[in-house]
Steps between C-alpha positions, in 0.01 A plus 500: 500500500730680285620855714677636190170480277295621778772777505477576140123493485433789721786693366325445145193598660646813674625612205167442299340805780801722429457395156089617498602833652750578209244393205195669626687855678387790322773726320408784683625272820818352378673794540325728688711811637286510822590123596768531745631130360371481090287134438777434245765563779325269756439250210854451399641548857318197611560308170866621541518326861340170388771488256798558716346253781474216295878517380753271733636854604564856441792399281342265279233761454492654133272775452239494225627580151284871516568562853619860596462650815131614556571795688740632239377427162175541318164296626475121402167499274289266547568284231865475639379416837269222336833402325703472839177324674497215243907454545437488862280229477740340281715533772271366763417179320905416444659648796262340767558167375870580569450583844722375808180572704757417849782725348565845638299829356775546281484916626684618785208707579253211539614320756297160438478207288353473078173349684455809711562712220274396272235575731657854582461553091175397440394736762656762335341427213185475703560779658547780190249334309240577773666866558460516108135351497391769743592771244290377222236531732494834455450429112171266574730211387429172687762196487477146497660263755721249402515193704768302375645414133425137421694297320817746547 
């Protein structure tokens, strides 16, 4: 059994849901005013995350080339967001491989080892992708679920 394809399968798979909820979310939704947290927001928050948790640490971290801080600057379209998604999965199919699964977080905030934490970032994937599901609810738009990515 290979833990670090396992690993990268149901990130791949995580991000195919988040992915779903980006391609099919109505304009109208992306950025609506009445949303306390916009879709795109929650999109490239979580996308954001799965980046930075993958790196060794904090300081080997290097933002995405079109990266600006969400609550500052104008909304990521969804095209960008798309963009950042498929560099994130990029990301997930060379950084796992890399992983010292035994080794430290890497973040003094996360007080446990890679292993642990790339269970604590696929459910925060898991987590905004269902919050974000919900919401297209409201739009009569049903989702698939994604069970794993074969052949990763």
């Amino acid at each position: 059994m290979d833990t670090k394809l396992i690993i990268q399968s149901q990130y791949l798979a995580a991000l195919e849901m988040l992915k779903q909820v980006i391609v099919l979310c109505p304009a109208a939704a992306w950025d609506a005013p009445g949303d306390k947290d916009q879709i795109w927001k929650k999109a490239y928050h979580t996308l954001f995350y799965v980046h930075l948790y993958l790196q060794e640490s904090e300081k080997h971290f290097q933002p995405w080339e079109k990266h600006h801080d969400p609550d500052t600057g104008a909304p990521f379209s969804q095209a960008e967001v798309l963009e950042y998604l498929a560099f994130v999965q990029e990301q997930v199919k060379t950084q796992v491989a890399k992983l010292d699964l035994e080794a430290e977080s890497g973040f003094d905030w996360l007080p446990f080892n890679k292993l642990e934490l790339q269970f604590y970032n696929l459910r925060h994937i898991q987590q905004h992708a269902g919050e974000l599901f919900e919401r297209l609810d409201r739009y009569d738009i049903k989702l698939d679920w994604v069970g794993y990515a074969p052949n990763p």
